[in-house]
C-alpha positions as CSV (number, residue, x, y, z in Angstrom):
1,X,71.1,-31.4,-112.9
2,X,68.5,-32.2,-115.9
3,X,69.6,-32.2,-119.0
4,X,66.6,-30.1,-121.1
5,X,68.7,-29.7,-124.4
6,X,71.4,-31.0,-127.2
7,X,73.3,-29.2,-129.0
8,X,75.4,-30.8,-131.6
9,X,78.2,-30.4,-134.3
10,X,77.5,-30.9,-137.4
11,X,81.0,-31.8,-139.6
12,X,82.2,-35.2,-138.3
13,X,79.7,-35.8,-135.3
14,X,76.6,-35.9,-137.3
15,X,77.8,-35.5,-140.8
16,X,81.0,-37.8,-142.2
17,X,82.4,-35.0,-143.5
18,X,86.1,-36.5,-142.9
19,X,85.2,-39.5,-145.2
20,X,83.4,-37.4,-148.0
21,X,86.6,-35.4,-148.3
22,X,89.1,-38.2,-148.3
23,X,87.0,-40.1,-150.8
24,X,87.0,-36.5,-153.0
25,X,90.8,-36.7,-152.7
26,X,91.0,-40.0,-153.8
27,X,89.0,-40.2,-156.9
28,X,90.0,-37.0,-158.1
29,X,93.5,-37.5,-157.4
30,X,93.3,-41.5,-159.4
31,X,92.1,-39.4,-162.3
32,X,95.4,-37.6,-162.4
33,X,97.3,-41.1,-162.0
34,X,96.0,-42.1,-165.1
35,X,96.6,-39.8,-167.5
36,X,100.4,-38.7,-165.9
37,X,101.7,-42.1,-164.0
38,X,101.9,-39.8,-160.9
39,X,100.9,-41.9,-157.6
40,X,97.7,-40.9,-156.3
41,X,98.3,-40.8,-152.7
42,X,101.2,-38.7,-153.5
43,X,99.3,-35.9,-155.2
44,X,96.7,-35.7,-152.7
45,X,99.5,-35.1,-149.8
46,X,100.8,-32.7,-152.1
47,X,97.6,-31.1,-153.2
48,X,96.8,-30.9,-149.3
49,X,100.0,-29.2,-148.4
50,X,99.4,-26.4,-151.1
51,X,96.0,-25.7,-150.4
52,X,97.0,-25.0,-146.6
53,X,100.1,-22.9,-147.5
54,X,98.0,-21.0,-149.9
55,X,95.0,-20.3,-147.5
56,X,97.1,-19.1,-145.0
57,X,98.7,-16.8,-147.2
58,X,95.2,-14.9,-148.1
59,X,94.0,-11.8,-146.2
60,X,90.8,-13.3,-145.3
61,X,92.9,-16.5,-143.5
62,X,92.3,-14.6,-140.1
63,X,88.5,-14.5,-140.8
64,X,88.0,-18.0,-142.1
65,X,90.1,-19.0,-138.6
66,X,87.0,-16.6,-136.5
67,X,84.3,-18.3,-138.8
68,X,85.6,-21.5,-138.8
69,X,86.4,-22.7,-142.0
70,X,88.9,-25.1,-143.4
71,X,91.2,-25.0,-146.5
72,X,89.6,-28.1,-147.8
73,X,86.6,-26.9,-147.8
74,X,87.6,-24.1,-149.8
75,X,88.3,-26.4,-152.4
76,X,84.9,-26.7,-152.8
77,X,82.7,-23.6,-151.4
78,X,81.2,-21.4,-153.6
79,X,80.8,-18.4,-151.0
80,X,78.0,-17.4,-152.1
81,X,76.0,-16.2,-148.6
82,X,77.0,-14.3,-145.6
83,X,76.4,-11.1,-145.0
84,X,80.5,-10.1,-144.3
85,X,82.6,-8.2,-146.9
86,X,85.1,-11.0,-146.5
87,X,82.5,-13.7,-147.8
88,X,82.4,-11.5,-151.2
89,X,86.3,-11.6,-151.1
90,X,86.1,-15.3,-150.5
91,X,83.6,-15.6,-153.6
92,X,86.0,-14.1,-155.3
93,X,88.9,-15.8,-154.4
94,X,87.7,-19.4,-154.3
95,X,87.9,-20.8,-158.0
96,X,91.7,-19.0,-158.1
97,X,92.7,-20.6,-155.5
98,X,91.3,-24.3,-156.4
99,X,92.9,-23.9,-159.4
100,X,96.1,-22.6,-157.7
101,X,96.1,-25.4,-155.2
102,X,96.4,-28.3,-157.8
103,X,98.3,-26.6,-160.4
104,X,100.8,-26.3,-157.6
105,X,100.1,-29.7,-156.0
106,X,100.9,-30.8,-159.4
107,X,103.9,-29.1,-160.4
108,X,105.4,-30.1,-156.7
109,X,105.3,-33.7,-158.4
110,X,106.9,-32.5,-161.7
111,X,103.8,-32.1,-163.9
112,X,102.8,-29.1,-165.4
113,X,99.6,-29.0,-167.0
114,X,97.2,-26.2,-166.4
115,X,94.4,-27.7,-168.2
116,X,94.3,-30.8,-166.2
117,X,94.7,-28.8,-163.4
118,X,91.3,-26.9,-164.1
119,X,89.9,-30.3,-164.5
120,X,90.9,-31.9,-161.4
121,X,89.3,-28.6,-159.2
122,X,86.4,-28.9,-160.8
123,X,86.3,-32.5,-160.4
124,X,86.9,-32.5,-156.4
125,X,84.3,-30.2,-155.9
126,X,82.1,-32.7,-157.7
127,X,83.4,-36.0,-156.0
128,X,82.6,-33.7,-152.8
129,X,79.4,-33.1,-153.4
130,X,78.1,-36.5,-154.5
131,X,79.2,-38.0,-150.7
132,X,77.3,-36.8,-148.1
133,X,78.0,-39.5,-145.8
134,X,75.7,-39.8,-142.5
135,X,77.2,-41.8,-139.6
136,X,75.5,-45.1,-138.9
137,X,73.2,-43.7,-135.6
138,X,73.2,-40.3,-136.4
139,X,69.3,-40.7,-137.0
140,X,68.5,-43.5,-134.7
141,X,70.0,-41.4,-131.8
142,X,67.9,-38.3,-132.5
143,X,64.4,-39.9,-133.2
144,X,65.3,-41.2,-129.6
145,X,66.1,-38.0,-128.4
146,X,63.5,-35.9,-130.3
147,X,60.2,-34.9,-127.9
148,X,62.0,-35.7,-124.9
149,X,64.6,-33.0,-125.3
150,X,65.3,-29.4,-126.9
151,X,67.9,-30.5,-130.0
152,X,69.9,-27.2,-131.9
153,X,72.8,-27.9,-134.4
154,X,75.9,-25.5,-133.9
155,X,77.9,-25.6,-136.8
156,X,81.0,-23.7,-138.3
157,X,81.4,-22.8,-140.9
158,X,80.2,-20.6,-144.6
159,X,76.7,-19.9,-144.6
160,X,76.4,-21.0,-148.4
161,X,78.3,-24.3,-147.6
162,X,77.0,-26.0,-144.5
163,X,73.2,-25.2,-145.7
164,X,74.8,-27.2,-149.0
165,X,75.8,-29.9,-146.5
166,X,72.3,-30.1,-144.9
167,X,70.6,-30.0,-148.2
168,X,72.8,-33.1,-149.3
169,X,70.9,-34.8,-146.3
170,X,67.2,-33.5,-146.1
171,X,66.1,-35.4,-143.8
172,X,68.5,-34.2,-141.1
173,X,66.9,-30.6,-140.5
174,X,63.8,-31.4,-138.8
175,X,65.1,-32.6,-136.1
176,X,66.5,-29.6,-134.7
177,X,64.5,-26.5,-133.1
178,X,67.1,-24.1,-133.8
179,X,70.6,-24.5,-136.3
180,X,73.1,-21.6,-135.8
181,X,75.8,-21.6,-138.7
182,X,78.5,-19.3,-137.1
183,X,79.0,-17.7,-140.8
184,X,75.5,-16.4,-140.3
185,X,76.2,-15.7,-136.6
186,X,79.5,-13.7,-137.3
187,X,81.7,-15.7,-135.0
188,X,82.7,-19.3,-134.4
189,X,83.3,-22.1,-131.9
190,X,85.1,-21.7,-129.3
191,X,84.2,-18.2,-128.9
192,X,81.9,-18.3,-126.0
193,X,79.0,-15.6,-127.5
194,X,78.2,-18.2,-129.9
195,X,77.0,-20.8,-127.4
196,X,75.2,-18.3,-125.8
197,X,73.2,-17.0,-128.1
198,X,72.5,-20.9,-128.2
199,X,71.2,-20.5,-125.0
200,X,69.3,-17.8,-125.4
201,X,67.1,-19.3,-128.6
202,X,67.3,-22.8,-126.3
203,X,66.2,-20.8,-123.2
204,X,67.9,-22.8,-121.1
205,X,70.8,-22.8,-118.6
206,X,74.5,-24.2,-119.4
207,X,73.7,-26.7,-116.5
208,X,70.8,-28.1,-118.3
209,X,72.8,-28.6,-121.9
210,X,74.9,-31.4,-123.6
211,X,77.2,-30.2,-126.2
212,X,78.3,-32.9,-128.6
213,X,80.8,-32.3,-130.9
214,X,84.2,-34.1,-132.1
215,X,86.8,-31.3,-131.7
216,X,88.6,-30.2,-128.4
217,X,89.6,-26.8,-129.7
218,X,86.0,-25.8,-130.6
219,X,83.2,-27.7,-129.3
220,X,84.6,-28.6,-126.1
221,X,86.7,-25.8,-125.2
222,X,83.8,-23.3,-126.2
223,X,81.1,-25.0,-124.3
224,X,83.5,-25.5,-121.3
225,X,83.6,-21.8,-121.1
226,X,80.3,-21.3,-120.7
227,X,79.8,-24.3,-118.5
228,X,77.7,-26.4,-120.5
229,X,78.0,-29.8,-120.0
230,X,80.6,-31.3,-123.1
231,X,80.9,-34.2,-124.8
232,X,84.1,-35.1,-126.6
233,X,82.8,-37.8,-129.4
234,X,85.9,-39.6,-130.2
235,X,85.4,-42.4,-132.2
236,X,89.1,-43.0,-133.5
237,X,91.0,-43.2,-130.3
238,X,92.5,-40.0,-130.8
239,X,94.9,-38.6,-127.3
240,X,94.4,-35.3,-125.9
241,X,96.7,-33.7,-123.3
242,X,94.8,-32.3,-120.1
243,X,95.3,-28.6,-121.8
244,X,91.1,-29.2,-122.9
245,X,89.4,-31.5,-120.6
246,X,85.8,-32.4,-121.6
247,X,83.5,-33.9,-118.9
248,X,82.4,-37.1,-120.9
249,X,84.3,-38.6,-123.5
250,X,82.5,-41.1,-125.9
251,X,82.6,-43.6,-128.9
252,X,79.3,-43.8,-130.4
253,X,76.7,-41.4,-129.7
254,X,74.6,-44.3,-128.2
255,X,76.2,-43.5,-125.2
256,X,74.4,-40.5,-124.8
257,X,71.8,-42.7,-123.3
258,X,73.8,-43.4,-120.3
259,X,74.7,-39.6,-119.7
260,X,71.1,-38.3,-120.0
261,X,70.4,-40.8,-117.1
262,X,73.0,-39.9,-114.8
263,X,72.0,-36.1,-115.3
264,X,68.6,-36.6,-115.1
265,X,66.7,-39.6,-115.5
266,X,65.8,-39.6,-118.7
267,X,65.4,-42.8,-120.5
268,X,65.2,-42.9,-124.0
C-alpha cells in the first residue's frame, strides 16, 4: 500500500480541547468558591453531572448523539449555523440550559443563587474561549506532512462551534485541502458515509488513507468500516477491550513517520 492522504480529528488530536475545557471548569468554578466557601472541584463534578442529565433529557439529545456533539460543549455553543431545524432548536435551547446546568450544579451543593448562577455560565463560556490550546507537534507534524501528502480535517461536531475552534487557531486551516464538519455534513463519525464523502473530495482509496483521531467509538470504528487505515492516538495510556481494534496505536503523532514508511516509503 501507499499512503496518499491524512485525515485527522480535530478535538483532542490536533486541538487540546480536553484541557481548554477542564481549565474553563476550573476557573469558573474557583469563582464560585470565593464568594460561597463551596469547593471548587466539587461544583465542577456537580455542574458536570447536571449538564449531562439535562442534555439527555432534550429532544434534540438523539441529534446531537448523530452530529456529534457533547454536553460540555453546549455549555458554550452558540448554535448559530447549520442548516437542520434542530440547530435552530439548539440556538434556542442553549443559554437555558447553561443557565439550568449551574443553577442546578449549584443547588446540588446547597446554594441557591440564580444570579451567580447567570454569572458563572457566562463566565465558562468565556474561560472556554480564551484557551485554545494546540498540542506541542500538532504543527511540526503537518509542515512535514504538507506537499508530500493529501491532508483533510474530519471533525464533529456544530458547524458554528468547531469553525469557532479553528478561528481560535488561524493558522491551523491552511494546511488541510478539504475540512468536513459533520454538522455541515448532516451526520457524524462513525457513520461510515461521512468518511466517504471524505474519500470522494480526497479522491483516493481507503487503502491509500490514514485516519488519525483519539476516539475508538468514532474515528476508529468509522474509518475501520470503510477500511481506511486507523490510527488510535492515545497519549494517556488509556485501555480498550478488542470490541474496536485499530491497526496502529500511537503516543505522539511523530510516530506517523514510521507508519508512512512502512506503507509506503515515504520519508518525511
Amino acid at each position: 500500500m501507499t499512503i496518499q492522504a491524512v485525515c485527522f480529528d480535530l478535538d483532542d488530536t490536533l486541538l487540546w480541547d480536553e484541557r481548554s475545557i477542564e481549565e474553563a471548569f476550573h476557573f469558573t468554578c474557583l469563582t464560585a468558591a470565593e464568594k460561597t466557601g463551596i469547593h471548587a472541584l466539587e461544583l465542577e463534578a456537580s455542574v458536570r453531572a447536571e449538564a449531562r442529565k439535562l442534555y439527555e433529557s432534550y429532544e434534540t439529545f438523539a441529534f446531537t448523539k448523530l452530529i456529534g456533539i457533547n454536553p460540555f460543549e453546549a455549555l458554550w455553543a452558540h448554535f448559530s449555523a447549520g442548516t437542520q431545524a434542530e440547530f435552530r432548536a439548539l440556538e434556542k435551547l442553549a443559554p437555558t440550559y447553561r443557565l439550568d446546568a449551574w443553577t442546578r450544579g449549584l443547588q446540588a451543593l446547597g446554594v441557591n443563587d440564580n444570579q451567580l448562577a447567570a454569572q458563572l455560565a457566562e463566565q465558562f463560556g468565556a474561560e472556554r474561549r480564551s484557551r485554545p490550546y494546540v498540542y506541542e507537534e500538532t504543527f511540526q507534524i503537518l509542515n512535514e506532512l504538507k506537499g508530500h501528502v493529501k491532508l483533510l480535517l474530519l471533525t464533529n461536531g456544530c458547524p458554528a462551534l468547531q469553525q469557532e475552534k479553528l478561528d481560535g487557531v488561524p493558522d491551523l486551516v491552511p494546511y488541510f485541502d478539504e475540512v468536513i464538519i459533520s454538522g455541515s455534513f448532516g451526520k457524524g463519525k462513525p457513520d461510515r458515509t461521512i468518511f466517504e464523502h471524505a474519500l470522494r473530495l480526497l479522491e483516493v482509496q481507503p487503502q491509500n488513507v490514514l485516519m488519525v483521531g483519539d476516539k475508538l467509538t468514532t474515528d476508529i470504528k468509522g474509518s475501520n468500516s470503510v477500511g481506511i487505515h486507523s490510527v488510535w492516538i492515545n497519549r494517556d495510556g488509556k485501555s480498550r477491550t478488542n470490541e474496536i481494534v485499530p491497526e496502529f496505536e500511537i503516543k505522539h503523532l511523530s510516530e506517523l513517520h514510521s507508519i508512512l514508511q512502512q506503507a509506503g516509503g515515504l520519508k518525511v
